[in-house]
N, C-alpha and C positions, 0 to 999 in steps of 0.2 A: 504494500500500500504506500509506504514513506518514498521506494523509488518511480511509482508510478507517479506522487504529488511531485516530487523530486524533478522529473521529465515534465512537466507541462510547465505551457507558459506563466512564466511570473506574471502576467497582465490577468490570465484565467484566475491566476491563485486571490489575486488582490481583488479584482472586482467581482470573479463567478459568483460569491457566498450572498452579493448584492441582488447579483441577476438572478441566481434562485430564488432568491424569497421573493422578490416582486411576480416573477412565472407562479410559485403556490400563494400567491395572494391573489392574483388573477384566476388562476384557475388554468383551466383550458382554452379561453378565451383571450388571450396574449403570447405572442410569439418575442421571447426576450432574447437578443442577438448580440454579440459582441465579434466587432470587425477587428480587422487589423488595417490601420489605416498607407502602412508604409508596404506590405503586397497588399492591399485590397484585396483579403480573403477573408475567410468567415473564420474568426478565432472558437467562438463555441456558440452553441444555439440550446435555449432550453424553449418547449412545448412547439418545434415546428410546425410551423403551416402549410411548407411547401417539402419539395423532396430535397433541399440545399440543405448541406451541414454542415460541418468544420473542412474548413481547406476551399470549399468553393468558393469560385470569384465571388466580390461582392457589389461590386460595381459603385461603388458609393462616387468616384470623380478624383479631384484632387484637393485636397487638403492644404498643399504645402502653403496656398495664398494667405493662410489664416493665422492672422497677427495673434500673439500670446494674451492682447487687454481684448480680441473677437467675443461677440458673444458666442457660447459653448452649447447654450440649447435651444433647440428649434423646434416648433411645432407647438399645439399640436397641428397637423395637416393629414388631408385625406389620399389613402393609397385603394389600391383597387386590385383582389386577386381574380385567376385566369376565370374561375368558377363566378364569375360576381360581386362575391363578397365586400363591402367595404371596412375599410380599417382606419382608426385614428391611430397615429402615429409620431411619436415624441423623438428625436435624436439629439444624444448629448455627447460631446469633444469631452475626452477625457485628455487630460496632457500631464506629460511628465515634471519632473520637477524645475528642467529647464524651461518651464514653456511649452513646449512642441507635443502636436498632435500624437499621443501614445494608443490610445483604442478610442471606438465609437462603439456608443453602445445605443441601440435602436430597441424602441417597445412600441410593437404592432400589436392594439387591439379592436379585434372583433366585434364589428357593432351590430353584427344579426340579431342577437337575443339582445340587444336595445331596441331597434329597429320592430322584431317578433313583437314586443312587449308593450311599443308604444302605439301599433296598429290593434293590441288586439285592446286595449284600452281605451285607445277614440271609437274605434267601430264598439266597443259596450255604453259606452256612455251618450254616446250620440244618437239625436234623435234623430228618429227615419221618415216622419212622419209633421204633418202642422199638427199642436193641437185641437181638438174639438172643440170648436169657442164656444158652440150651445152649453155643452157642461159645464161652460166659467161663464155660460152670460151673467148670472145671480151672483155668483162670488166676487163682492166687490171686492175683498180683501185680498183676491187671488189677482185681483186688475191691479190693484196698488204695489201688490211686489214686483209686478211683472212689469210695470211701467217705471218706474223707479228704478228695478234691477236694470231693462232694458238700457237706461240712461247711464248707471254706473259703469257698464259694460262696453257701450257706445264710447263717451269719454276717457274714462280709465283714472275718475276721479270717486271713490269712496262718497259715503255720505258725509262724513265729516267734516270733509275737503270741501264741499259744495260752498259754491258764492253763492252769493245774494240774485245774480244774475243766474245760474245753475238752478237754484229754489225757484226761479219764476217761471222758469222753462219748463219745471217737471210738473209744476201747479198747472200750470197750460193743457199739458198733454192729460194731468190726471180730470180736468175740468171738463175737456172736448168729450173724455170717456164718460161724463159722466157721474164721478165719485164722489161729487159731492152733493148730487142729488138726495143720497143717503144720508139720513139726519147724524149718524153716528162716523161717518168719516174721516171727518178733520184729526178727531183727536189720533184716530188710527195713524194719519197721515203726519201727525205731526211727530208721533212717535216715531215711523217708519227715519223720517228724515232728521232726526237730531234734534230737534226746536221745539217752542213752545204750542202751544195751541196758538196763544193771542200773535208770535209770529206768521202763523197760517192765516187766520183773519186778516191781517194786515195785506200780507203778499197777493190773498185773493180781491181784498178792495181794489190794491192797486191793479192789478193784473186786469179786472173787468170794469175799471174808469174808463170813461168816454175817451180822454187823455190818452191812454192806455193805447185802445183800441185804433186811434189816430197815427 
């Protein structure tokens, strides 16, 4: 065992114990690589993707242009294997003590079971269909989330966050539908939106003054 540790690269010995454990932290799902940048060959490879392993080209370019203050990591960026697959992928400039490029070491991972995951996620939550608005025509309360939420959603401003000008707008939409035909509304409405009651009184004088409406 001591002459086979003995016989491998001093660059395997220092960095592999790194690249293992990011490869069993990953899983299956990342191919963790160590080149050699001076032959550009594959120093060692843990969880391969492809049929390349130690010694084969690596094709990485040339290195030698890269000043020792370069930045050392790149990525992430997207790679692409023969099969389809995409991968995000990190490469970081190892350099020795002089400075100079000593290994690179590359981590490819596999976005399918992200990609699986976040398909099977939108198609369960998304709806497929409109609503049945006969069964919410009665539900004022169900009009009031939905026109509200719709406007949070719309903007990308919270209720909290809402101006003065944002309050009038949503009073508008809730009024055209309607909501406050219902004697008990307001207050629902005022709760929905942050404010007081006598804030909703107010915003709907103004909102339905002759002034207003001009």
């Amino acid at each position: 065992m001591d002459e086979v540790e003995e016989g491998r690269d001093p660059r395997i010995r220092m960095w592999g114990p790194v690249c293992h454990a990011v490869a069993l932290l990953l899983g299956p799902y990342a191919e963790v690589v160590l080149h050699d940048p001076r032959t550009d060959r594959v120093l060692e490879i843990w969880n391969p993707m492809t049929a390349r392993g130690p010694g084969d080209p690596s094709l990485l370019g040339e290195l030698d242009d890269l000043e020792p203050s370069a930045r050392d990591v790149f990525g992430p960026y997207e790679k692409l294997l023969v099969d389809g697959r995409r991968l995000t992928s990190v490469s970081s400039v190892l350099r020795d003590e002089q400075g100079r490029p000593s290994a690179v070491l590359c981590i490819n991972l596999d976005r399918t079971p992200l990609e699986q995951a976040a398909a099977v996620l939108s198609a369960f939550g998304a709806p497929t269909v409109q609503r049945p608005e006969p069964l919410f025509e009665q539900d004022w309360s169900e009009r009031i989330q939905h026109i509200i939420g719709s406007y949070v959603r719309e903007t990308g401003r919270p209720v909290e966050r809402m101006t003065r000008q944002d309050r009038l707008t949503v009073l508008g939409r809730l009024d055209e539908a309607r909501v406050f035909a219902v004697r008990r509304a307001a207050p629902v409405v005022a709760g929905a939106l942050r404010v007081s009651r006598s804030t909703v009184y107010g915003l709907l004088a103004e909102l339905r003054s002759p002034s207003a409406k001009d």
